[in-house]
N, C-alpha and C positions, 0 to 999 in steps of 0.2 A: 268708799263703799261701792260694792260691785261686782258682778261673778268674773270671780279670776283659776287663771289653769296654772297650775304649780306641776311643775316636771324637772327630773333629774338623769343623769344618767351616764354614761361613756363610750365615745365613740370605741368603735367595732376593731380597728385599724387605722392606722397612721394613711394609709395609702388609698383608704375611702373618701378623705376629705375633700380633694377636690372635685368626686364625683357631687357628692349628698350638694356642694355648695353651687354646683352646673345643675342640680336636680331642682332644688330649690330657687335659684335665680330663675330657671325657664317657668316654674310655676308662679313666683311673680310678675315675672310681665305679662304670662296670662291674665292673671287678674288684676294688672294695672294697679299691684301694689308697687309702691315705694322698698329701695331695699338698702341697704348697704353691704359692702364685702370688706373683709377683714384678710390676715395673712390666709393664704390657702396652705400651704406646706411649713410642716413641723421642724424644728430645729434636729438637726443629725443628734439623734441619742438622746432625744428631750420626751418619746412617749413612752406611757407606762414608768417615769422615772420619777420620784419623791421633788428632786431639786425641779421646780417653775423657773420661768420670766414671768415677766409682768405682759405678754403680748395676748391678743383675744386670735384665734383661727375660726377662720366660718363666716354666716353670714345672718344678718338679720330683716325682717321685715316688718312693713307692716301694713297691713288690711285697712281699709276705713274706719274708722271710730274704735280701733282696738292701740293699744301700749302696742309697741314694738314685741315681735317674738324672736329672740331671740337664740341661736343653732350656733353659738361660739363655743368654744372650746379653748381651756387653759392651756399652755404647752405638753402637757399629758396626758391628754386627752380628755377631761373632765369636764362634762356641763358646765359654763359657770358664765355667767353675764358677765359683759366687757366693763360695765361697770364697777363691780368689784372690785375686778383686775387693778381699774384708773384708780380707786379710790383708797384699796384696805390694803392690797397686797403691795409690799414693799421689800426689793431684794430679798428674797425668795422663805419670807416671814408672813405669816399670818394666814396660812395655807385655814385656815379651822374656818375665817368668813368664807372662802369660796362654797358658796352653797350651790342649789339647785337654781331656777329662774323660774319667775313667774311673769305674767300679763293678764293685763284685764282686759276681759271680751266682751262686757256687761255693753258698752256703747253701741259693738259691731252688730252687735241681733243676734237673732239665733240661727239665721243660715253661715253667716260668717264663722260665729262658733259651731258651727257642724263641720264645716269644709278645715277646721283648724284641726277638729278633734280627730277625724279621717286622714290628714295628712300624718299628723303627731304616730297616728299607729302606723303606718306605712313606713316612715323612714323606722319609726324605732324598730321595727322588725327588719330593715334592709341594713342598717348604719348604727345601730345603738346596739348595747349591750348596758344590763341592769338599770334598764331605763323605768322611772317610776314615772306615774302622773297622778294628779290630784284635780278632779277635776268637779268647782265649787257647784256646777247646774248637774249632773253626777251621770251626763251624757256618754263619757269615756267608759265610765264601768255598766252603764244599762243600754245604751243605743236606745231609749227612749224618748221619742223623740214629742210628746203629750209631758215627759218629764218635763222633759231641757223648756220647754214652752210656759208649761206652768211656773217654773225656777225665776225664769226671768220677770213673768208676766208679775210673782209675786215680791220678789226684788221691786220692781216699775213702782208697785201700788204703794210700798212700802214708801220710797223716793216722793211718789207725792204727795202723801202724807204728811211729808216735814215741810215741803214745801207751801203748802198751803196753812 
């Protein structure tokens, strides 16, 4: 239980990736997140193509008190967590799990999921194409920002409710 940000989408370009993933690395050690990096460059004739590997491109991070977000990409350029990849996708089968990613922000507060949801539009308009988001506090489609507060605050009350 928790508000989580659900996004989908595909990268722009084969030859953006190393940039979004330099974009991204410098914007975490700003904020003294934690990150990881994946391959940065696409196999010769593996974007935009049907046939996958099993490899994740990109990089992920994560904020304090939030899941990892994950910016990986399938050999094709396709949103899709590196976990899937480890898990469902096998020799170049079972293309149908790779879905979109999600993360829960509900821990980080709500300046964290602000700075998330501000980022998320930035690269998707620089690096993504048909990029969807889904966004559970409904911060992403109002910029309200008495919304995203009230979401959480009533999520919180909710949580302690069980607890007690």
């Amino acid at each position: 239980m928790g508000i989580c940000i659900h996004y989908s989408g595909w990268l722009k370009t084969k030859k953006s990736l190393p940039h979004l993933i330099e974009e991204v690395k410098d914007i975490a050690e700003t904020y003294k997140w934690q990150y990881h990096l994946f391959e940065d460059e696409f196999p010769f004739g593996s974007f935009n193509k049907p046939v996958l590997n099993d490899k994740a491109y990109g990089i992920c991070f994560t904020p304090p008190g939030c899941e990892p977000l994950t910016l990986t990409f399938a050999s094709n350029g396709k949103l899709v967590s590196p976990w899937y990849l480890e898990h469902y996708f096998k020799d170049g089968k079972n293309e149908r799990w790779l879905k979109g990613n999600s993360t829960k922000t509900h821990y980080a507060g709500t300046t964290v999921h602000k700075i998330i949801i501000h980022l998320f539009d930035y690269l998707s308009k620089k690096y993504l194409r048909n990029f969807k988001l889904y966004d559970e506090a409904q911060y992403w489609e109002t910029r309200d920002e008495k919304l995203l507060e009230g979401n959480f605050n009533h999520l919180n009350a909710c949580m302690d409710s069980f607890a007690t």
